[in-house]
Residue frames as qw, qx, qy, qz and C-alpha x, y, z in Angstrom:
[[0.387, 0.001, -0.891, 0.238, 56.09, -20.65, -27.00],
 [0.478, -0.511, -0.071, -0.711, 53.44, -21.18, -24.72],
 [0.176, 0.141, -0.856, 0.466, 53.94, -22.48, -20.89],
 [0.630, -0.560, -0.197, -0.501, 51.18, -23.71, -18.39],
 [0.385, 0.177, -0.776, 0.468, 53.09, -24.18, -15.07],
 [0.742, -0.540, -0.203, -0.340, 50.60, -25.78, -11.88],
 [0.286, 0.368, -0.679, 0.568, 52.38, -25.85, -8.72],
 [0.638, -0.527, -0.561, 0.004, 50.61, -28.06, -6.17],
 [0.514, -0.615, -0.334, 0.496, 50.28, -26.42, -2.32],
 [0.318, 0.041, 0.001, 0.947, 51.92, -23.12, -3.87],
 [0.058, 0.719, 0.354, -0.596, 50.40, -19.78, -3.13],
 [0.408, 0.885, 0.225, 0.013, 49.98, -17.41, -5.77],
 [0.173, 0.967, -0.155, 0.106, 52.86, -15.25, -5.19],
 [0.632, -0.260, 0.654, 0.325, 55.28, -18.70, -5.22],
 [0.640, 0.542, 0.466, 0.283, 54.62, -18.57, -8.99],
 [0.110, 0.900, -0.409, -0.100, 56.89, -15.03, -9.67],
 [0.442, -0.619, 0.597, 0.254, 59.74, -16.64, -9.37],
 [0.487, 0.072, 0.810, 0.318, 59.27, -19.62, -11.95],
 [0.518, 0.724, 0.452, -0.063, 57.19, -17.72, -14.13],
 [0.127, -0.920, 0.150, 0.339, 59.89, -15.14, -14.24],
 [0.342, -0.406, 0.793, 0.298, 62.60, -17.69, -14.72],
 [0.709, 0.437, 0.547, 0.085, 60.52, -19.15, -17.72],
 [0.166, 0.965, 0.144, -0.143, 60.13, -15.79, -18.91],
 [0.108, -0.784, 0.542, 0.282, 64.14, -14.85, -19.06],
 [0.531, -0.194, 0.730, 0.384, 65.27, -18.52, -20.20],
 [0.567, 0.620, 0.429, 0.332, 63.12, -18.09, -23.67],
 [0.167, 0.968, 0.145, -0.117, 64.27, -14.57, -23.75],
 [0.231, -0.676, 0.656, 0.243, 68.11, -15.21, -23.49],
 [0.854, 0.381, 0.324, -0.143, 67.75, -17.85, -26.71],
 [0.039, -0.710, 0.420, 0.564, 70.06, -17.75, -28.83],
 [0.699, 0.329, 0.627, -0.098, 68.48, -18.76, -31.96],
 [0.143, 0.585, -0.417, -0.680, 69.98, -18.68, -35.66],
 [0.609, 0.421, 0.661, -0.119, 68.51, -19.62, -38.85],
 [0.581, 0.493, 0.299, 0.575, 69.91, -19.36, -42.64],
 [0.471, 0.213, -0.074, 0.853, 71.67, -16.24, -41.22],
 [0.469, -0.577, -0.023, -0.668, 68.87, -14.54, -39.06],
 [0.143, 0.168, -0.608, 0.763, 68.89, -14.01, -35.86],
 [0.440, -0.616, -0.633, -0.161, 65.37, -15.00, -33.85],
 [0.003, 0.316, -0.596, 0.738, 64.23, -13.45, -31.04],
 [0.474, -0.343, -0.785, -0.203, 61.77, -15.61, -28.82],
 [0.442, -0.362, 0.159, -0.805, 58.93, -14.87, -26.98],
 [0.322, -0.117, -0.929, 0.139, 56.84, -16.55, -24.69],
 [0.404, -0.391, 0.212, -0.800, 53.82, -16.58, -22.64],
 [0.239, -0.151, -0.905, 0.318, 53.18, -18.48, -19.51],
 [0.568, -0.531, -0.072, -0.625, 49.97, -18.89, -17.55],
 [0.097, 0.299, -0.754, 0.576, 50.21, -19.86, -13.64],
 [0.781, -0.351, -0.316, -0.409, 47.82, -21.74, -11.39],
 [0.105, -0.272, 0.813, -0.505, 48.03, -22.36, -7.81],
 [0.767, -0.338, -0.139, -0.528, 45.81, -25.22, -6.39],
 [0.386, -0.297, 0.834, -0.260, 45.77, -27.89, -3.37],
 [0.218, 0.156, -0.839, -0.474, 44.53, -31.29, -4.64],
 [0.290, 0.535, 0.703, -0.367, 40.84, -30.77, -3.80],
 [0.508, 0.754, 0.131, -0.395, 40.36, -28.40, -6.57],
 [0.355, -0.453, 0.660, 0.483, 42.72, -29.76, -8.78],
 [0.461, 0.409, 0.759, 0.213, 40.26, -31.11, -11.52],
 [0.256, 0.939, 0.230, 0.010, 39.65, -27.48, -12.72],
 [0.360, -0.810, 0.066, 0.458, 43.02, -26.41, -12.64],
 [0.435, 0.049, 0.622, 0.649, 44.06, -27.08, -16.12],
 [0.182, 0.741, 0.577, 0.292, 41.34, -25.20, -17.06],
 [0.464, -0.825, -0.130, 0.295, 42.20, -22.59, -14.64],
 [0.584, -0.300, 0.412, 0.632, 45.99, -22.51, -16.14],
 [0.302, 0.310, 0.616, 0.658, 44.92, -22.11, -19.42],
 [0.020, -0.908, -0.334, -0.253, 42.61, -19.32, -18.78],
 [0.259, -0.843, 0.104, 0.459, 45.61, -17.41, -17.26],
 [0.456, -0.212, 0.444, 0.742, 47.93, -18.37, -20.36],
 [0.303, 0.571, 0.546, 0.533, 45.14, -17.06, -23.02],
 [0.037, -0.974, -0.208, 0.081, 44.57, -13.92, -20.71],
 [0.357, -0.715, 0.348, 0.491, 47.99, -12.87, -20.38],
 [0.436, 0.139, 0.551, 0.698, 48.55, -13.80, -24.53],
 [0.131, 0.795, 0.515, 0.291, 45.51, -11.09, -24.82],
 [0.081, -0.987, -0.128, 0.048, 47.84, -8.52, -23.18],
 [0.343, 0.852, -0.395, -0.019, 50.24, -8.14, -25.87],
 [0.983, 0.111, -0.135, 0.058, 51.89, -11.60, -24.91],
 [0.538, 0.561, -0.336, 0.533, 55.31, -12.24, -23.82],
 [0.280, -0.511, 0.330, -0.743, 54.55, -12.01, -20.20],
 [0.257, -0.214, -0.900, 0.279, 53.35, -14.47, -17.22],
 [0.424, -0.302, -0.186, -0.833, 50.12, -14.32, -15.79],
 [0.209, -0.007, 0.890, -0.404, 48.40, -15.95, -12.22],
 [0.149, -0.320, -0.695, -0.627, 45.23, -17.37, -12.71],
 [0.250, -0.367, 0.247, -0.862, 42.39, -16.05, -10.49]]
């Protein structure tokens, strides 16, 4: 699963918390399938912005979710 979460006015280090809480709700899944047992991952990218720079921030998002899938995935990740 893959998350891009954009939190107007937030600071950077407001995004722990929800990224965290993304992070735990796919991980506590409880997913079965013709007798197997799944286990789901996930990887979220974060993005703080005020709505002057807001037209780049999808872009912004998504360059934190593809960095954090390039380090071994499963993890959140702010964007810079």
């Amino acid at each position: 699963m893959e998350f891009a979460l954009i939190l107007v006015g937030a600071e950077p280090h407001d995004l722990e918390p929800p990224g965290e809480r993304i992070l735990h709700a796919v991980r506590t899944l409880e997913i079965d399938y013709l007798d197997n047992h799944i286990t789901a991952t996930c990887t979220v990218g974060t993005a703080a912005c005020t709505l002057q720079d807001s037209p780049g921030i999808l872009a912004r998002a998504g360059q934190a979710l593809y960095q954090a899938k390039n380090a071994d995935r499963d993890r959140w990740m702010v964007a810079g």
